[in-house]
C-alpha positions as CSV (number, residue, x, y, z in Angstrom):
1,X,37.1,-28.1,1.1
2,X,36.5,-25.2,-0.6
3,X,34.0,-21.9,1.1
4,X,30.6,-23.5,-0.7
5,X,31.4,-26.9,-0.1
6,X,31.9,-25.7,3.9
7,X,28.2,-24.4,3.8
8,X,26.9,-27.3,2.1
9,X,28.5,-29.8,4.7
10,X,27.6,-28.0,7.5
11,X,23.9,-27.9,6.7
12,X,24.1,-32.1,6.2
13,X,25.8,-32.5,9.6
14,X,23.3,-30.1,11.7
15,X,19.6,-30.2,13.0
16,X,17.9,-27.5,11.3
17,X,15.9,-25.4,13.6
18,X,13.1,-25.4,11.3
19,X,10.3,-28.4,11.1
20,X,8.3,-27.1,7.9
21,X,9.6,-23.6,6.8
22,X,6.9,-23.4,4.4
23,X,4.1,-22.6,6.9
24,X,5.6,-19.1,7.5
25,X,5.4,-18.1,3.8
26,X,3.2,-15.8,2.5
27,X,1.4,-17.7,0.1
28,X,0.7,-20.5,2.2
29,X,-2.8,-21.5,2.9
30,X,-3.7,-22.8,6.6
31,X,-6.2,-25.5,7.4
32,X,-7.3,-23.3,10.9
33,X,-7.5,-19.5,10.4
34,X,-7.8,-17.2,14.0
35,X,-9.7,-14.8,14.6
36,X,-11.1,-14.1,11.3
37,X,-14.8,-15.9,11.8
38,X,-16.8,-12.9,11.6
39,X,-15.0,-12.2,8.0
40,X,-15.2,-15.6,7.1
41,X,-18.7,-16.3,7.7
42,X,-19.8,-13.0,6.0
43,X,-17.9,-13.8,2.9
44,X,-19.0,-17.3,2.8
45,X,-23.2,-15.9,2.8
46,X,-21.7,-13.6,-0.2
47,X,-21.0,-16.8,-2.4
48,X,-23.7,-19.4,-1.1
49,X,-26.5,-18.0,-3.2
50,X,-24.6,-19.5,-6.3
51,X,-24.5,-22.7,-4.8
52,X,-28.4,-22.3,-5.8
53,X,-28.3,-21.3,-8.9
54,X,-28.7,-17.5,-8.1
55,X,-26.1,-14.6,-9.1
56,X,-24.2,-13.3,-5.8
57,X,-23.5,-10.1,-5.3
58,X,-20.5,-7.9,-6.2
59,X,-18.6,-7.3,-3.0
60,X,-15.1,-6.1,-1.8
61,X,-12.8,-7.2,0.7
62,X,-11.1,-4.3,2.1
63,X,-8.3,-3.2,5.2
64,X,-5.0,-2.7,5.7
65,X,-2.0,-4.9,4.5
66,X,-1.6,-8.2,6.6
67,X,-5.1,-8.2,7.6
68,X,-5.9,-11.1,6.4
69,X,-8.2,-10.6,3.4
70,X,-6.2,-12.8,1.4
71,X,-5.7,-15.6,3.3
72,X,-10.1,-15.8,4.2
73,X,-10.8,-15.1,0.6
74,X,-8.6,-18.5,-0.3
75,X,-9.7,-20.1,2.2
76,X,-13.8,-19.9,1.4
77,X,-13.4,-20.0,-2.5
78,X,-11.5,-23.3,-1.7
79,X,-13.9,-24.2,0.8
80,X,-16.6,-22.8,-1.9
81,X,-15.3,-24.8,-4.9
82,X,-14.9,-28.4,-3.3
83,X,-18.6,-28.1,-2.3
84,X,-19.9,-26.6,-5.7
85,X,-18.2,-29.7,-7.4
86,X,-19.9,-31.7,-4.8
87,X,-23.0,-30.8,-5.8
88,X,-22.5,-30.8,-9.4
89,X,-23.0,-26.8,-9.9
90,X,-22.0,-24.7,-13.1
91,X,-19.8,-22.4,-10.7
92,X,-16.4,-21.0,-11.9
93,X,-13.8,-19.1,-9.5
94,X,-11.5,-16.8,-11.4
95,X,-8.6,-15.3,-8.9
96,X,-6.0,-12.8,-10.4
97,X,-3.8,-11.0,-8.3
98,X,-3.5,-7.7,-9.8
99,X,0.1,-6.7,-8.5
100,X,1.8,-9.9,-9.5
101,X,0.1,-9.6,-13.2
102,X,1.1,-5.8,-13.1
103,X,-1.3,-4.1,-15.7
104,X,-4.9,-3.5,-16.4
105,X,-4.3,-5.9,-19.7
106,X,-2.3,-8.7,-18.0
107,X,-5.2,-8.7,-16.0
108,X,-7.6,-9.4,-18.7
109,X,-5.7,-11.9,-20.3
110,X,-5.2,-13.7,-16.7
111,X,-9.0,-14.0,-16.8
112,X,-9.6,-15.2,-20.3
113,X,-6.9,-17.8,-20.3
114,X,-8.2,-18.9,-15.9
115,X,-11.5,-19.4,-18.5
116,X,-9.5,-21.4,-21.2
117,X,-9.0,-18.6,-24.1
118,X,-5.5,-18.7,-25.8
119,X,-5.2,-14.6,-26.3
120,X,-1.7,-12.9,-26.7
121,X,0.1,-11.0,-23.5
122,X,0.5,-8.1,-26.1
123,X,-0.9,-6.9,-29.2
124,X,-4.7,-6.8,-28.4
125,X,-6.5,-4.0,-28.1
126,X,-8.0,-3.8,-24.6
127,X,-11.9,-3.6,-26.7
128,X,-11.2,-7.0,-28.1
129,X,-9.9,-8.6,-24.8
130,X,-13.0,-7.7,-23.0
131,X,-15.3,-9.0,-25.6
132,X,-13.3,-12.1,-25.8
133,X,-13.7,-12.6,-22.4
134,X,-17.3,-11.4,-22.5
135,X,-18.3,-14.2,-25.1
136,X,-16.2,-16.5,-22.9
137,X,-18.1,-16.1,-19.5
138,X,-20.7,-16.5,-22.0
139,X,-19.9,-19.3,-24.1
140,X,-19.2,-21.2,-20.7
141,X,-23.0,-20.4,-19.1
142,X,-23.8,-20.5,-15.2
143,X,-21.6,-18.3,-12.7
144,X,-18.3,-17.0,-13.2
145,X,-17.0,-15.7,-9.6
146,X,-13.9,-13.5,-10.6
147,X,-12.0,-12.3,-7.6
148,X,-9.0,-9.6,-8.3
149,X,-6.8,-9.4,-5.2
150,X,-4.8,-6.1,-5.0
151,X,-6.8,-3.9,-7.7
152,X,-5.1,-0.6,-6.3
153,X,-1.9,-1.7,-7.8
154,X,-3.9,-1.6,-11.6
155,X,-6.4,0.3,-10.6
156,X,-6.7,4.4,-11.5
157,X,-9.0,6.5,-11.1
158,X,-10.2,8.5,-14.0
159,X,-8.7,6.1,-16.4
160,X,-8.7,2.6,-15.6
161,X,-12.4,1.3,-17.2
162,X,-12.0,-2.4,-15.4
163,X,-14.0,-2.3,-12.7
164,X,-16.8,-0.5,-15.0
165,X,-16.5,-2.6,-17.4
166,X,-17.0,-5.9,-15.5
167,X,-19.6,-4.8,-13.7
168,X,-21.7,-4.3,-16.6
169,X,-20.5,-7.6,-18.3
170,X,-24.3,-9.2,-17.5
171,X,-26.0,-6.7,-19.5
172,X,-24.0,-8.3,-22.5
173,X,-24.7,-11.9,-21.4
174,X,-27.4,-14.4,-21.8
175,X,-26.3,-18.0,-20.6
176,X,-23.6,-16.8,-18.3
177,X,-23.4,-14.5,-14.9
178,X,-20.2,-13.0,-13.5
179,X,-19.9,-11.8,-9.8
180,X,-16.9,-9.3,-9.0
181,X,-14.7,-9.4,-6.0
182,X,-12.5,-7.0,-5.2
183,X,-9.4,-6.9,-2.4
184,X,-8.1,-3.4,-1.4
185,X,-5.4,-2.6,1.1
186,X,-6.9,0.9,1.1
187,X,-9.8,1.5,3.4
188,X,-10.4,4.8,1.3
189,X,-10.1,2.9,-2.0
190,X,-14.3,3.7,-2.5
191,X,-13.2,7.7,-2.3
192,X,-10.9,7.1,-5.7
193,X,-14.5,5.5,-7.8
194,X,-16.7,7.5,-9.4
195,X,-20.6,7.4,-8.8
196,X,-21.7,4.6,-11.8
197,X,-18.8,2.2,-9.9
198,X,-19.5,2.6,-6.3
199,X,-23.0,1.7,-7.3
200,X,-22.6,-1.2,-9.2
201,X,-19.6,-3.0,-7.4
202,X,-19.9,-2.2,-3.4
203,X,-23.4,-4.1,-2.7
204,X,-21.4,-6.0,-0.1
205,X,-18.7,-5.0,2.1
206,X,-16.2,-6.5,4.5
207,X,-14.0,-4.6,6.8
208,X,-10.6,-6.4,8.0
209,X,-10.0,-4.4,11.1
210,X,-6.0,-4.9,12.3
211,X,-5.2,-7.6,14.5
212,X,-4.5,-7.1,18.0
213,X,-1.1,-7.5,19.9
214,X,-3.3,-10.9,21.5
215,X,-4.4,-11.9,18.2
216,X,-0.8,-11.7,16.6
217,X,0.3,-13.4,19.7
218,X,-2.1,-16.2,18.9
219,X,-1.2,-16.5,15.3
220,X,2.4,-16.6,15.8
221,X,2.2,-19.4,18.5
222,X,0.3,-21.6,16.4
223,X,2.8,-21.2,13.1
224,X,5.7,-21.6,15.1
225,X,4.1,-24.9,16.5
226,X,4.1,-26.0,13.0
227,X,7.3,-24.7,11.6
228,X,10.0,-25.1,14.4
229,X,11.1,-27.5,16.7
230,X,10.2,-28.1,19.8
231,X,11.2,-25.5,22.3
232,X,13.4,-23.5,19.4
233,X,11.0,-20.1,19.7
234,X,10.5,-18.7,23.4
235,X,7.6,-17.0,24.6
236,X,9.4,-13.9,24.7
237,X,10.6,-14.1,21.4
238,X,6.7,-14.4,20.3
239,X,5.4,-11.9,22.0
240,X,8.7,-9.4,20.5
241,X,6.8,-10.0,17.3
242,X,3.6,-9.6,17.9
243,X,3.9,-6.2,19.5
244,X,6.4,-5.0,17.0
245,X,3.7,-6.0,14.4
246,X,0.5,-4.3,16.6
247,X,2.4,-0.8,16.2
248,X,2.7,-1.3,12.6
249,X,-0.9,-1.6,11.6
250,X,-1.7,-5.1,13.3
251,X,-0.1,-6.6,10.6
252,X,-0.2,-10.4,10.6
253,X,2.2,-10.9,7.3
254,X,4.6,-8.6,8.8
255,X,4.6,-10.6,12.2
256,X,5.2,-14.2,10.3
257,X,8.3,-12.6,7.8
258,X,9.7,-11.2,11.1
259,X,9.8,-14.6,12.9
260,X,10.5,-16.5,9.3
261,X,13.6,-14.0,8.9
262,X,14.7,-14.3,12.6
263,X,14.7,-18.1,12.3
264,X,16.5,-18.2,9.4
265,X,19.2,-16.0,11.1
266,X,19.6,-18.1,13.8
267,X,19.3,-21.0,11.5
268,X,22.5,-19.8,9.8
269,X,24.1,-19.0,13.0
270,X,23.7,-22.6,14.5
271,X,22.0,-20.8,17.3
272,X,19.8,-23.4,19.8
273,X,17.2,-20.8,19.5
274,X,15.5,-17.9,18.0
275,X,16.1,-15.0,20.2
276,X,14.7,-11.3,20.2
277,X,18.4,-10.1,19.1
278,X,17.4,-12.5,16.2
279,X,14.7,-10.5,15.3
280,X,16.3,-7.5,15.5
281,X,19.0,-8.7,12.9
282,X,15.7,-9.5,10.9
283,X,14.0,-6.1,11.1
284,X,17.3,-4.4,9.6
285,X,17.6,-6.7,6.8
286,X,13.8,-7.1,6.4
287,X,13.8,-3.0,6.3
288,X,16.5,-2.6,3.6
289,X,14.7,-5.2,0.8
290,X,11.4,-3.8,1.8
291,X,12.4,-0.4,0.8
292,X,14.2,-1.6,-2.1
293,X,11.1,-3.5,-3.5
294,X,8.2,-0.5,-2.8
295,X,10.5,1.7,-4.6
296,X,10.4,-0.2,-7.1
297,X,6.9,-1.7,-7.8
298,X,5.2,1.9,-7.3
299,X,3.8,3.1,-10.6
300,X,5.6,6.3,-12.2
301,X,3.5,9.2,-10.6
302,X,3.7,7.3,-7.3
303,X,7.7,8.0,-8.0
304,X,7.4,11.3,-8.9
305,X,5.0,12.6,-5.9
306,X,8.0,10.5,-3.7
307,X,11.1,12.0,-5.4
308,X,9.0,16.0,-4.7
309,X,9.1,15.0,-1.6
310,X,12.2,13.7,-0.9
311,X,14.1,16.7,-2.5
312,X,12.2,19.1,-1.1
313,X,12.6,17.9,2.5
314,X,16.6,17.2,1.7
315,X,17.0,20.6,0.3
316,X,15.1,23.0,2.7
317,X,15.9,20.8,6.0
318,X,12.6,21.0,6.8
319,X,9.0,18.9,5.9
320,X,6.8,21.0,2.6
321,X,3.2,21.5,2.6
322,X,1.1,19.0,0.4
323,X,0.6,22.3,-1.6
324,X,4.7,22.7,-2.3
325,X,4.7,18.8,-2.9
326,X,2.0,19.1,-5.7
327,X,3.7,21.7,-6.9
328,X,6.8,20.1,-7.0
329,X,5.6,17.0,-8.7
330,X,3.9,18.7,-11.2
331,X,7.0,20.4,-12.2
332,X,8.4,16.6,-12.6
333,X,5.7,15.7,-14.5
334,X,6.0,18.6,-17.0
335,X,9.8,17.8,-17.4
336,X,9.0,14.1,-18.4
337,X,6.7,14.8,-20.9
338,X,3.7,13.3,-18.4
339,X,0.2,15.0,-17.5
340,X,-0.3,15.2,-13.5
341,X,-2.8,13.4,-11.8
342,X,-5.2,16.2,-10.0
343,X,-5.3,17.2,-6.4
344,X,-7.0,14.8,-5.2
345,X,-5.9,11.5,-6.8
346,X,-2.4,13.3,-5.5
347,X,-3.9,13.3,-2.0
348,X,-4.6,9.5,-2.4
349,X,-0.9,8.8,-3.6
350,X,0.6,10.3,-0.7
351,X,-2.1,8.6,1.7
352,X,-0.7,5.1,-0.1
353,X,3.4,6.3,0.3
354,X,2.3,7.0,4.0
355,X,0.4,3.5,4.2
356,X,4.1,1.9,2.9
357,X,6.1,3.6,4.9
358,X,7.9,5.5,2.7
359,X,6.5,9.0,3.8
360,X,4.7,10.5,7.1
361,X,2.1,13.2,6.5
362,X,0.9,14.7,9.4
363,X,-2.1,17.4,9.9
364,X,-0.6,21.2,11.3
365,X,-2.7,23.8,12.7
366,X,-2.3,27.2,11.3
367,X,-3.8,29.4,13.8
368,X,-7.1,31.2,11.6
369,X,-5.5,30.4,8.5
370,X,-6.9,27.1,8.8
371,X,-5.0,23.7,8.2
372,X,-2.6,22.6,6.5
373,X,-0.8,18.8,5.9
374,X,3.2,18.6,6.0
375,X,5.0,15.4,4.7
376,X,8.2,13.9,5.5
377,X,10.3,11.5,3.3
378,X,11.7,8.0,5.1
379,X,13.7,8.1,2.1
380,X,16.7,9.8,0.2
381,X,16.4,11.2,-3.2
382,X,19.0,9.0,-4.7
383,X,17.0,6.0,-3.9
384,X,13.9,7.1,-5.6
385,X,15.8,7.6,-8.2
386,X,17.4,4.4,-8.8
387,X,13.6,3.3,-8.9
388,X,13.0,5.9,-11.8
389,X,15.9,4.8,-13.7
390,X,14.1,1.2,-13.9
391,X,11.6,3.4,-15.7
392,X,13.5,4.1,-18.2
């Protein structure tokens, strides 16, 4: 029997530790959802006025990664179709997720074809997809609910004419009536908008404050009632998670991939149970692809401000200023034929490499000279630039 064939056999002959796997994915959608009923009411009374015939308001969803925006946004529009169907109402939910789709255009064409319009992925000029889809919400008359999960990652500011545009879609329409909502994992995502798009799009917002060590607690317990076996996940083991997970932002997707990973290990290991050794095997492997993938889905002058960074904190031995940083970066920028972004879409970049993990910028006093912000890479130079070489 050869090494595969081993692997294979042993997995028929043993009791996997796992009941239903699936229920610690990230894309899976749970009948009960804790301690989200403040958010879920409040985005629910958002989309019941169409349910009437009326045009809801534009709103955004907004916190920290692992929050749990995603997960009550499915959760009512699912909720929110099955009774619009019900009750026999012209009500159409669009939902794009902006990082999987990857561009400003792929996010355009998502929406036309979500509305049944056969347009290219390439070739169109943006001015034709939007009227395209313009005639389409249209053509198809009532309310068109378009919801764009992740818009930083397609989103920027001083360029990117989508949230604009969309918003002023119903001046352009007669029969039908789109609503925008938007899901940020940045609670300073307003600060990046200019004035004519904080007007038009925040009418409504909802905050997603970090869950607590309890919460997490509570959210664990109940998925690994679903997804293990009896008696296969101790208390302790749990509650490891959970306040791993409270120090890093109270982040509920983290908590689950932990205790998904740790399982697995165990799994593999023929273990009788998952253990908190488990899960520290699973934080170093979790660590390692999770650096790996940011790298490599931030967009190029997300890179660039990184690689400053980086170089500048491996050559000197010691953290730069932001000030040194820009600099830096724009230096990069000039040698790659690129334009920099200004000082303060650069301030919001290395807010978003801190919110990832990649960077730490902390505040230093400087006496009467005032204040000044140091950053420090969590990464080398040679890994940010494998990323850039996937640039290329």
């Amino acid at each position: 029997m050869d090494l595969v064939e081993a692997v294979f056999q042993q997995a028929l002959a043993t009791r996997s530790l796992f009941k239903r796997r699936e229920v610690l994915l990230p894309d899976y959608e749970p009948d009960c959802i804790l301690h989200r009923d403040e958010e879920l009411r409040a985005f629910a009374q958002i989309l019941a006025p169409a349910l009437r015939g009326d045009r809801i308001l534009n709103a955004m969803l907004f916190g920290l990664p692992g929050t749990g925006k995603t997960v009550v946004a499915r959760y009512v529009l699912r909720r929110f179709a099955s009774v619009a169907r019900a009750q026999d109402r012209s009500v159409r939910v669009l939902y794009v997720n902006c990082r999987v789709e990857g561009s400003e255009y792929k996010v355009l064409v998502a929406m036309c074809r979500e509305l049944g319009v056969d347009v290219p992925s390439t070739g169109l000029a943006k001015a034709e997809l939007y009227a395209r889809l313009f005639r389409a919400v249209d053509a198809r008359g009532g309310a068109v609910i378009a919801v764009l999960d992740e818009v930083d990652a397609v989103y920027r500011p001083g360029e990117s004419q989508l949230l604009y545009l969309l918003t002023r879609m119903n001046e352009s329409t007669r029969r039908g009536k789109l609503s925008l909502t938007i899901i940020s994992n940045s609670v300073t995502f307003k600060e990046l908008m200019d004035a004519r798009e904080r007007s038009a799009l925040f009418e409504e917002e909802i905050l997603f404050h970090p869950y607590t060590f309890e919460q997490l607690y509570d959210i664990l317990k109940h998925r690994a009632e679903l997804a293990f076996h009896e008696g296969v996940v101790p208390e302790e083991t749990l509650r490891y998670c959970a306040a791993i997970a409270a120090k890093e932002h109270g982040d509920a997707r983290r908590a689950l991939h932990l205790l998904r990973v740790a399982g697995e290990l165990a799994d593999r290991a023929g273990a009788p149970q998952v253990t908190p050794q488990h899960v520290d095997a699973a934080i170093a492997a979790i660590d390692r692809q999770v650096v790996r993938s940011a790298l490599a889905s931030l967009p190029i002058h997300a890179k660039l401000v990184l690689l400053a960074v980086a170089r500048l904190c491996y050559q000197r031995g010691s953290d730069p200023t932001s000030g040194e940083v820009f600099a830096y970066y724009a230096r990069l920028c000039r040698e790659r034929g690129l334009r920099p972004r200004n000082e303060r879409t650069f301030r919001s970049i290395v807010a978003n490499l801190d919110l990832y993990g990649l960077v730490t910028a902390r505040l230093e006093s400087r006496g009467r000279y005032g204040r000044t912000r140091r950053i420090h890479a969590l990464v080398t130079p040679e890994e940010v630039e494998a990323a850039l070489c996937s640039e290329r």
